[in-house]
C-alpha positions in Angstrom: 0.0 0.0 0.0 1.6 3.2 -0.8 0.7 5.8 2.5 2.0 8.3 0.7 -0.8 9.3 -1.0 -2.8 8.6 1.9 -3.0 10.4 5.3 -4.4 8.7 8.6 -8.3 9.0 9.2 -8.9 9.5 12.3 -9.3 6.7 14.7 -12.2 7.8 17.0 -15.3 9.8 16.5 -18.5 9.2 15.5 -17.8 9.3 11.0 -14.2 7.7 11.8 -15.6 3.9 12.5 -14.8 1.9 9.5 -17.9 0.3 9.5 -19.4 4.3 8.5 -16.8 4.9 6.3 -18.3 1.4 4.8 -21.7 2.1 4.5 -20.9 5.5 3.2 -19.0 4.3 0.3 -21.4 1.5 -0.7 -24.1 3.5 -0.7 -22.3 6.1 -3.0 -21.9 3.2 -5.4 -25.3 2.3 -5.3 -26.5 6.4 -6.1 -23.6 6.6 -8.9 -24.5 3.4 -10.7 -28.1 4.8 -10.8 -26.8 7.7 -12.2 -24.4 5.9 -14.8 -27.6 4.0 -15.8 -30.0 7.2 -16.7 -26.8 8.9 -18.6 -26.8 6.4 -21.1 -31.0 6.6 -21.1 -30.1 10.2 -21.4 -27.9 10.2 -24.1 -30.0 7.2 -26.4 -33.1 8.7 -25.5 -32.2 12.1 -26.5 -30.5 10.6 -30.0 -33.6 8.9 -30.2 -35.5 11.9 -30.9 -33.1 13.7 -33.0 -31.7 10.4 -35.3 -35.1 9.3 -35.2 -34.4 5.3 -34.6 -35.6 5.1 -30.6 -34.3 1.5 -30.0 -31.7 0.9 -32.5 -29.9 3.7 -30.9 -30.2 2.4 -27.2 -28.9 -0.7 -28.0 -25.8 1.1 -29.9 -25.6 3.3 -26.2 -25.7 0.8 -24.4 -23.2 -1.2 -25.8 -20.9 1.6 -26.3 -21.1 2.8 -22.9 -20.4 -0.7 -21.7 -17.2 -1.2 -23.5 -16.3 2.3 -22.4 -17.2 1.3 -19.1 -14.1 -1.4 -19.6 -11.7 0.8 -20.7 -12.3 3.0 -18.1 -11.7 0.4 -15.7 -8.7 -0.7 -17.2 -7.3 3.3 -17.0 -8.2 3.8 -13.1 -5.0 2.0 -12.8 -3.0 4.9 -13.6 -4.6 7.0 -10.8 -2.0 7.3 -7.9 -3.9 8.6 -5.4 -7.8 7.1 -5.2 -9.2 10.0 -3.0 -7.8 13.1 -5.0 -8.9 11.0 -8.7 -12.3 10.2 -7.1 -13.2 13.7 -6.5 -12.0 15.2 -9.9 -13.6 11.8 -11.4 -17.0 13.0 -10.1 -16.9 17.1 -11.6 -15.8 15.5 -14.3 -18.6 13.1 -15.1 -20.9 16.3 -13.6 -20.3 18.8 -16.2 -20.3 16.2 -19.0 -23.6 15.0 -17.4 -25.2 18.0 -17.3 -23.6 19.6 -20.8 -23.7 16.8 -23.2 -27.0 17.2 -24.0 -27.3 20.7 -24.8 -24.0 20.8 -26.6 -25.3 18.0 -28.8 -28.7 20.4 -29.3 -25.9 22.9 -30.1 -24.0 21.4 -32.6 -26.5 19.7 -34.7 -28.3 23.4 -34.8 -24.7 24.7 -36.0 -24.7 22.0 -39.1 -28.1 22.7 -39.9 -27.9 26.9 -40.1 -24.9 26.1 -41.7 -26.3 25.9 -45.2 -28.5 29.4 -44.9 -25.0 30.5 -43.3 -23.0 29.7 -46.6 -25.9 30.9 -48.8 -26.1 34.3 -47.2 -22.2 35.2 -47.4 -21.8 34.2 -51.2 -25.0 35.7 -52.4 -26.4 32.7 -53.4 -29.8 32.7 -54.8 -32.5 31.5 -51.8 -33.5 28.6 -53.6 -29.9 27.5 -53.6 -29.2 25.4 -50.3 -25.4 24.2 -49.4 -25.8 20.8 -48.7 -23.0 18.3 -50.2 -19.3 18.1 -49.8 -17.4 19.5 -46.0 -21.5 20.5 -45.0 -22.8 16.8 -45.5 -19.7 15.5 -43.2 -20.0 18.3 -40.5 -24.1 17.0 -40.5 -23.0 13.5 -40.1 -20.1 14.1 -37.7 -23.0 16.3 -35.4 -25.6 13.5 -35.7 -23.1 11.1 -34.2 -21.9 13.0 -31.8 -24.5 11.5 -28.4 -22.1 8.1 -29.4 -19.1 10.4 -28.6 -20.4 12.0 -25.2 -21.3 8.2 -24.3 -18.0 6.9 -24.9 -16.3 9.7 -22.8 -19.1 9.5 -20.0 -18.9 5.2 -20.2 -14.9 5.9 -19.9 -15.1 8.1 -16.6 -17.9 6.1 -15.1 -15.9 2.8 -15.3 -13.1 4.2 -13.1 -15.8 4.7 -10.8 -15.8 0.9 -9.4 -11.8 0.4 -9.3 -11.6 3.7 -7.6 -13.8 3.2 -4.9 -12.7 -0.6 -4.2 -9.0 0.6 -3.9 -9.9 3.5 -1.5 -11.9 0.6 1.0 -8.7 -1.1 0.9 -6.6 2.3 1.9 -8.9 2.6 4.6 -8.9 -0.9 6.1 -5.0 -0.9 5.4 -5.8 -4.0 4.2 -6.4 -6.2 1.7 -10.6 -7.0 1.2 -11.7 -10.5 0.6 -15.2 -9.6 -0.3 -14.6 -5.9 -1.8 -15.2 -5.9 -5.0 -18.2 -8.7 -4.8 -19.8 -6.0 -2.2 -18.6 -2.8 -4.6 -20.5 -5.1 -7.6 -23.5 -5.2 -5.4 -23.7 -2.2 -4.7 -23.6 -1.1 -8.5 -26.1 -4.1 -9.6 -28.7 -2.6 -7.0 -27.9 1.1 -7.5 -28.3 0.5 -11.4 -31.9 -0.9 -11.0 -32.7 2.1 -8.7 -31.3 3.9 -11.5 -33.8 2.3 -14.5 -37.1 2.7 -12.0 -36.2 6.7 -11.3 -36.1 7.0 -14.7 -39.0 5.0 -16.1 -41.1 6.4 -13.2 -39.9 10.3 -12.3 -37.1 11.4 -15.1 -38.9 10.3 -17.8 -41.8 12.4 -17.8 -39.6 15.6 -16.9 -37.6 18.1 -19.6 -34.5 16.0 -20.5 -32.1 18.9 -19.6 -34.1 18.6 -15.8 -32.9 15.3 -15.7 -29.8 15.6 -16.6 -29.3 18.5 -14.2 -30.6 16.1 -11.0 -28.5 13.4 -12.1 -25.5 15.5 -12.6 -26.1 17.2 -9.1 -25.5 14.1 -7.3 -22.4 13.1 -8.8 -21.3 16.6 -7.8 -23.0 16.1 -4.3 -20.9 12.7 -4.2 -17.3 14.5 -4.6 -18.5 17.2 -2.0 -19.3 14.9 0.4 -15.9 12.8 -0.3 -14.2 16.4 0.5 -16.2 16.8 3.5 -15.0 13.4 4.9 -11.8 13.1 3.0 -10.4 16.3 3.3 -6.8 15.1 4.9 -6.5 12.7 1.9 -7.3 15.8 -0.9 -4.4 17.9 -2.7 -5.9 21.2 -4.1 -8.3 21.4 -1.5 -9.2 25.4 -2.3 -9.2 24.3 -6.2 -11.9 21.8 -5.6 -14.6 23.4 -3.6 -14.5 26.5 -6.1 -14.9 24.3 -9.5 -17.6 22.6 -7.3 -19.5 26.0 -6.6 -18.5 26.7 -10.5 -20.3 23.6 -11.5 -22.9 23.8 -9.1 -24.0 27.4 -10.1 -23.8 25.8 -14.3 -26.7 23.1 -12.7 -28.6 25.2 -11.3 -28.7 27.5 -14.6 -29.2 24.2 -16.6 -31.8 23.3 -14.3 -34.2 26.5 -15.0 -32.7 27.0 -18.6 -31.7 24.5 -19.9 -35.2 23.0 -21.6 -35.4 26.9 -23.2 -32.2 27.1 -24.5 -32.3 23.2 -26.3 -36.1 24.4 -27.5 -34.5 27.2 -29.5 -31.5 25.2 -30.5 -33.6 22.1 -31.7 -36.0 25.5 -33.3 -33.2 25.1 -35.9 -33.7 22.0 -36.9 -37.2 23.1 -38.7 -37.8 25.5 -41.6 -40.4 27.4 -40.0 -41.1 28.7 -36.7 -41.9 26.2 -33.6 -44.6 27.5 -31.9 -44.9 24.2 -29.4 -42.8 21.7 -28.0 -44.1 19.1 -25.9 -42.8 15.7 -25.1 -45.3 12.6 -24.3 -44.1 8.8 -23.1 -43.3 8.1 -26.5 -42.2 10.5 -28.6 -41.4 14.7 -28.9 -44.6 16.5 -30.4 -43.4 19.6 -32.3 -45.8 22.3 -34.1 -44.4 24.8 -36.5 -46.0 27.5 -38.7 -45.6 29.6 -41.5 -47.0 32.9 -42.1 -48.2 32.8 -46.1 -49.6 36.2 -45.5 -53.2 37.3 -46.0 -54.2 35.8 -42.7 -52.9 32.4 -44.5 -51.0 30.0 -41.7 -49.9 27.3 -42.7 -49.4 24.6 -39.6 -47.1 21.6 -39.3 -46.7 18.6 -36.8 -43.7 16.7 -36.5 -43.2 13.3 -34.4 -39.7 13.0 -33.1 -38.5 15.5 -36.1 -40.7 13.9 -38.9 -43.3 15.6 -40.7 -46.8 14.0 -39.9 -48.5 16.5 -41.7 -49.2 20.3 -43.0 -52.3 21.8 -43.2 -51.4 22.9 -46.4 -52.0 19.5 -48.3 -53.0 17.0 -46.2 -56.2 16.6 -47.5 -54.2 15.1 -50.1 -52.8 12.8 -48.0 -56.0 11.7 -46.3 -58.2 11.6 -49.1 -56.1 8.9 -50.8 -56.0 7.0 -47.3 -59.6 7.5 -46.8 -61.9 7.8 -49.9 -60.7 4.4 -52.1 -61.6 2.1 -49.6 -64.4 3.7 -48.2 -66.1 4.1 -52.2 -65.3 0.3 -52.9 -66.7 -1.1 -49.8 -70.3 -2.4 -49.5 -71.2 -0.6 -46.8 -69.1 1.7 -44.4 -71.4 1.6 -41.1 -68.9 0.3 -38.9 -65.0 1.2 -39.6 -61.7 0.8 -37.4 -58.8 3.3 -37.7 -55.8 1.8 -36.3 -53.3 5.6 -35.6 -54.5 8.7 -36.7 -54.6 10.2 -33.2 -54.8 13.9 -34.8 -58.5 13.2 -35.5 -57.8 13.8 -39.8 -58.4 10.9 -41.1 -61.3 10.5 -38.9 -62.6 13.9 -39.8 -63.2 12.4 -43.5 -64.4 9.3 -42.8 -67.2 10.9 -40.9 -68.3 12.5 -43.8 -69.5 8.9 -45.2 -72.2 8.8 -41.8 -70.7 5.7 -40.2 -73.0 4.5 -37.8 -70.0 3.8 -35.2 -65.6 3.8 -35.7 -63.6 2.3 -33.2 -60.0 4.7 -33.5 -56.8 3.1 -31.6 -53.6 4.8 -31.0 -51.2 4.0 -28.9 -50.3 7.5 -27.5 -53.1 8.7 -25.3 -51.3 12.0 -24.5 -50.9 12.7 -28.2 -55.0 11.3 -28.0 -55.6 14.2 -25.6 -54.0 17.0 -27.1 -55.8 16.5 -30.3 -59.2 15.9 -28.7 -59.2 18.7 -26.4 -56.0 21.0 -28.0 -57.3 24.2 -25.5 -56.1 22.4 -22.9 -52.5 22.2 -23.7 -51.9 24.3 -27.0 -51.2 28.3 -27.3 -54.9 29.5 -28.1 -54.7 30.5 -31.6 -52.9 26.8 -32.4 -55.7 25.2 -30.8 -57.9 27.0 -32.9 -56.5 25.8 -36.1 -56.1 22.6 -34.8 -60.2 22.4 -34.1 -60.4 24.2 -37.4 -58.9 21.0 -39.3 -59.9 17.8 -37.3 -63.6 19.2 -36.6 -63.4 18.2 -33.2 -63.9 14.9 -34.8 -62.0 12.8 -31.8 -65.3 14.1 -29.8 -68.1 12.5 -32.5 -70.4 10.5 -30.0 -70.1 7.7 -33.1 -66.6 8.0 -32.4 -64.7 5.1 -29.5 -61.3 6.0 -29.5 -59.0 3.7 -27.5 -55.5 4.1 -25.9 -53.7 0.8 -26.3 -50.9 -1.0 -28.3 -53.2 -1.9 -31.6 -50.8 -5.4 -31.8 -52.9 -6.0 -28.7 -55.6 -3.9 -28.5 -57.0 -6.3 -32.0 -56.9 -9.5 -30.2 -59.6 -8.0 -27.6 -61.4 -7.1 -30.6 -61.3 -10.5 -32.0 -62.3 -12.1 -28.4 -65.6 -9.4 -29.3 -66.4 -11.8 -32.2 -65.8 -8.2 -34.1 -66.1 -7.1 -37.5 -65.9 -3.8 -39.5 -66.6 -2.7 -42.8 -63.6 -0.7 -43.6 -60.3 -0.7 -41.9 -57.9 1.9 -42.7 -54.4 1.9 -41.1 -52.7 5.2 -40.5 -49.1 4.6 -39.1 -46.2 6.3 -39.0 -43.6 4.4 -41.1 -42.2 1.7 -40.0 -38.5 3.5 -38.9 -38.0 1.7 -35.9 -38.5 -2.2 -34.6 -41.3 -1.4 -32.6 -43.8 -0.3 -35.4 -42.4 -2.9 -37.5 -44.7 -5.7 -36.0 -47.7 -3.5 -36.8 -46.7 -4.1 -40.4 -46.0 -8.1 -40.7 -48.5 -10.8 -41.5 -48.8 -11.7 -38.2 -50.8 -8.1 -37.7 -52.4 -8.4 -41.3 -53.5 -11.6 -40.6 -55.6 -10.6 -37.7 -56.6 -7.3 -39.2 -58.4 -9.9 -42.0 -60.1 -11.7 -39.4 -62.0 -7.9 -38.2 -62.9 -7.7 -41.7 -66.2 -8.1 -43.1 -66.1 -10.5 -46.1 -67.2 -7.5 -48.8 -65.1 -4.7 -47.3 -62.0 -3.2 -47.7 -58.5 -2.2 -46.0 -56.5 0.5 -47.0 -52.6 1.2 -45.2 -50.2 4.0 -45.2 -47.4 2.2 -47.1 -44.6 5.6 -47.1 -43.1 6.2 -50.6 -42.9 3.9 -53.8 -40.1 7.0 -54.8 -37.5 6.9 -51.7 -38.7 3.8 -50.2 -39.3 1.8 -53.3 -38.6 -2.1 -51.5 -40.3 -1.1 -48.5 -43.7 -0.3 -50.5 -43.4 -3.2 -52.2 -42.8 -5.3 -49.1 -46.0 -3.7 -47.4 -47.7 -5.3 -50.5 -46.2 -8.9 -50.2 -46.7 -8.8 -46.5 -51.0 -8.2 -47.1 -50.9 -10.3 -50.0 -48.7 -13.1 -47.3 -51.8 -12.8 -44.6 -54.7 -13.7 -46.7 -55.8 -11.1 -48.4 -57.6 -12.0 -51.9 -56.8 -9.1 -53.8 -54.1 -6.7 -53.1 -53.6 -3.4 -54.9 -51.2 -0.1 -54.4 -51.7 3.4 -56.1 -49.5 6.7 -55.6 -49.9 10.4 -55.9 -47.8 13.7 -55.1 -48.4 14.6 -51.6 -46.3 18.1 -51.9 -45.1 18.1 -48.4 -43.9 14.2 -48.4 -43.2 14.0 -52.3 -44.2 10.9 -54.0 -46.8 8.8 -51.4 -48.5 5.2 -52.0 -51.1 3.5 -49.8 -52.3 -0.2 -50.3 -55.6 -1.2 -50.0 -57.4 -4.6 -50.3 -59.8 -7.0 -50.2 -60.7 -10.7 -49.1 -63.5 -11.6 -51.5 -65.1 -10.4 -54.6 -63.7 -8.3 -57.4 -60.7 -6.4 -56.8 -60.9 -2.8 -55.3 -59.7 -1.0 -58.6 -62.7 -2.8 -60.4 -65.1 -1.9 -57.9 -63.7 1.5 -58.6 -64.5 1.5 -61.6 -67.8 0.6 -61.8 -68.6 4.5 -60.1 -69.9 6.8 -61.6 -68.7 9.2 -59.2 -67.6 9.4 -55.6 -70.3 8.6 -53.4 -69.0 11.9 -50.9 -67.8 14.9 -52.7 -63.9 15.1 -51.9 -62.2 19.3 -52.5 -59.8 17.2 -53.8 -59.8 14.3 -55.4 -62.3 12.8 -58.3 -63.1 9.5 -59.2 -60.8 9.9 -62.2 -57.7 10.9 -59.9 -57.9 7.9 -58.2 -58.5 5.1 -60.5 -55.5 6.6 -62.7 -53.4 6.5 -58.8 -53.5 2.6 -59.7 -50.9 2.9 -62.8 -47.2 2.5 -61.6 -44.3 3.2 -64.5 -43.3 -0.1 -66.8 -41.5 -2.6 -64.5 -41.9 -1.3 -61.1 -42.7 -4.5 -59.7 -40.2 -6.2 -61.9 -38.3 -7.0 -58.4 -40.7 -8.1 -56.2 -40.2 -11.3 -55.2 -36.7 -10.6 -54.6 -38.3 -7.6 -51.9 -39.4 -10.6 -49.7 -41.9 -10.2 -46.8 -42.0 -9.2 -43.8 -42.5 -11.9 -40.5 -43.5 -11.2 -37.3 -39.4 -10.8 -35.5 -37.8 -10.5 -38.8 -37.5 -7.1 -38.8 -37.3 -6.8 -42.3 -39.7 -4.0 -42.9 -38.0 -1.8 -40.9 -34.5 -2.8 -42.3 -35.5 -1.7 -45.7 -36.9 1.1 -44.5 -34.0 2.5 -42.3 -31.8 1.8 -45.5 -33.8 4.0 -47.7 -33.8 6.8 -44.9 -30.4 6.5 -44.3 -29.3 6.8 -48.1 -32.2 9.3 -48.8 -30.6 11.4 -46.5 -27.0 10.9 -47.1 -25.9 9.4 -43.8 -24.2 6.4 -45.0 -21.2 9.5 -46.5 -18.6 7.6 -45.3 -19.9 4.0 -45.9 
């Protein structure tokens, strides 16, 4: 043992019994592991929302931060002295903590008002954007960089463990059978604290809030090591005032912090935010754009996608809703599976239904839309009623909260059946909304349907996400469907959009199209016309199709294509 970097506690005294000095280190393991845990929630979760791949991300956190973890252990070798590296160890892991988040925020608003930036000093027409070349790369480098935070975080966080077994041993002047056994315990139990504080309390606060508690008790932790440790400390003076430093930056994160990453992440949109709101499952974001003439034209985003703007999404929902609902025998009863904004509902109760059963999984994203006074800026809400009619409050209207993978099989134990079914997702970007597009899902959506009626999916873009429209087609066609048919339009705010809709008996749903004479509801929109000529695809689009494959409950491969597509689409495979 080298005592020169350790001084004598004290040997009597209430704090000086080992057994204190014990319990106070093992329970600082315990409250640090906890914290370790809800940094790397922190980091994925936050990447998450930005990347826009929830779980693919977490598991790539995770893992990171675990071999960083290693590495870090491997490097708290070096430390000489145990009590003075434990104390810098913990302002350390503080101000990355309680920084990393907004600094990400910071530098992916940098890459992205880098382009108007460019444009601006070289007189570039408006119209022309910088996007290729060094500003593609600076993008991609920004995007990545919650993977960088959580390898330097991991790195600090696994000296944690070796640091605090080797100062038990200093202060036992002994060598510990049972210490690092009692250390691991410590961190296995402090961990799973960790995970329930954050499902249960930090996950429903602002991110930069949680970040700031967690960081303020890893600065708590070194305080209280000075406070009991003070003999053992060099630079005693140095540390107490970067610990009032960084305790004065928490507090300011604290009450800041969710302001200052709102008008960072601002950047990220073309128009102006004019709500931000988080629920359990995703980040809700409303923009707008002044057209003039008292014209506004509203957007909502879901964890930075575009869901829709008020400007064309009739477009968007006509095609989803009309087709199916003309070509069905009757449309009394009708399950939407999605569509919590209420749109899609708002035309399909033009048609008189006599009762629609609407299921989405988010019911905080269910109660803004059916009561947006509530919790959006007045004159939002009021465009927000303007568009879905208050449609989510139709007493024909039973909208449930639940997972619809579920939610169906309770419908099915119902003995069930509906008319129409029309399935409004988001795409499938991420494993989890995969399964809602596999035959597994399909397979029971058939079983709901009535033998003469129709089902019509959201089925993203036959233009950017060629394979994973066509695998949305092989997958119905896989689950028992009779006839299965796609058609396509310009949706101006999405670019080229397809649906697929189809049917389990009787002619197919273009034929019973065709034998219209007109739309049985007037549309603003569309015509009969526009959508029977939505059918025709260009000369050997399907050419590949079997080769697309289908999509199995587990398999994943859905989301696979997808992610591909987005990834290429948006040039983030640069240095692939």
């Amino acid at each position: 043992m080298n005592s020169s970097n350790t001084n004598p506690l004290p040997s009597s005294g209430f704090f000086s019994n080992k057994v204190w000095d014990d319990t106070l280190l093992i329970l600082t393991m315990a409250v640090l592991a906890g914290c370790g845990l809800v940094y790397e929630y922190l980091l994925s979760h936050y990447a998450g929302r930005v990347l826009g791949v929830m779980e693919s991300t977490i598991y790539a956190m995770i893992g990171l931060m675990i071999v960083a973890m290693g590495l870090g252990a491997f490097a708290a070798r070096k430390i000489k002295c145990a009590f003075n590296g434990f104390v810098w160890l913990e302002l350390t892991i503080a101000l990355l903590g309680s920084t990393a988040i907004l600094i990400i925020g910071g530098l992916i608003a940098f890459t992205q008002l880098l382009p108007q930036i460019v444009t601006e000093t070289y007189g570039l027409p408006p119209e022309v954007i910088a996007k290729g070349g060094l500003i593609n790369q600076l993008n991609y480098i920004a995007f990545k960089t919650p993977y960088f935070f959580g390898l330097l975080l991991g790195f600090f966080i696994g000296m944690e463990i070796p640091l605090i077994a080797k100062i038990r041993e200093q202060i036992h002047q002994k060598h510990l059978e049972h210490n690092l056994g009692t250390i691991y315990g410590a961190d296995y139990l402090g961990a799973g604290a960790g995970a329930a504080i954050w499902v249960l309390f930090l996950l429903s606060i602002d991110i930069s809030q949680a970040s700031a508690y967690t960081a303020a008790l890893n600065l708590i932790a070194g305080l209280i090591f000075i406070a009991r440790y003070w003999r053992n400390l060099k630079w005693l003076k140095t540390l107490l005032a970067m610990h009032l430093l960084l305790a004065v930056l928490i507090v300011s994160i604290f009450n800041h912090g969710n302001q200052w990453l709102n008008q960072m992440s601002n950047l990220l949109y073309l128009d102006k935010v004019v709500y931000n709101d988080k629920t359990r499952y995703q980040q809700l974001t409303f923009t707008e754009r002044n057209m003039g003439q008292g014209n506004i034209v509203t957007n909502f985003y879901l964890n930075g996608r575009l869901q829709f703007s008020s400007s064309d999404e009739a477009i968007y929902h006509g095609y989803l809703v009309y087709p199916a609902l003309a070509a069905s025998a009757r449309q009394d009863k009708v399950l939407i599976i999605g569509g919590g904004d209420g749109l899609a509902l708002r035309d399909l109760l033009a048609w008189q239904p006599e009762h629609v059963t609407l299921i989405d999984l988010d019911e905080q994203l269910l109660a803004l839309f059916k009561d947006p006074h509530a919790h959006l800026p007045n004159k939002l809400a009021n465009r927000i009623s303007e568009l879905n009619q208050d449609s989510l409050n139709d007493p024909r209207v039973d909208v449930i909260g639940a997972d619809a993978f579920i939610a169906i099989d309770e419908l099915l134990s119902e003995n069930r059946h509906f008319d129409t079914i029309i399935v409004d997702l988001p795409d499938p970007s991420h494993p989890d909304l995969n399964k809602l597009y596999s035959v597994n899902f399909y397979a029971r959506l058939n079983q709901l349907l009535s033998a003469d009626g129709l089902i019509t999916i959201q089925s993203t873009s036959p233009y950017h996400a060629k394979e994973s429209f066509i695998a949305i087609k092989n997958t119905v066609e896989a689950s028992g469907f009779n006839h299965v048919e796609q058609y396509h339009d310009n949706v101006p705010s999405f670019g080229e959009w397809g649906w697929t809709v189809a049917s389990k008996l009787g002619a197919k749903p273009s034929i019973r199209l065709k034998n219209l004479n007109q739309l049985p509801v007037d549309h603003n929109w569309l015509t009969l016309e526009m959508i029977l000529s939505a059918f025709h695809f260009p000369k050997e689009f399907y050419a590949d199709k079997e080769e697309v494959g289908i999509n199995y409950l587990g398999s994943h491969k859905l989301y696979q294509l997808h992610q591909k597509a987005w990834l290429d689409q948006h040039g983030s495979n640069t240095f692939n």
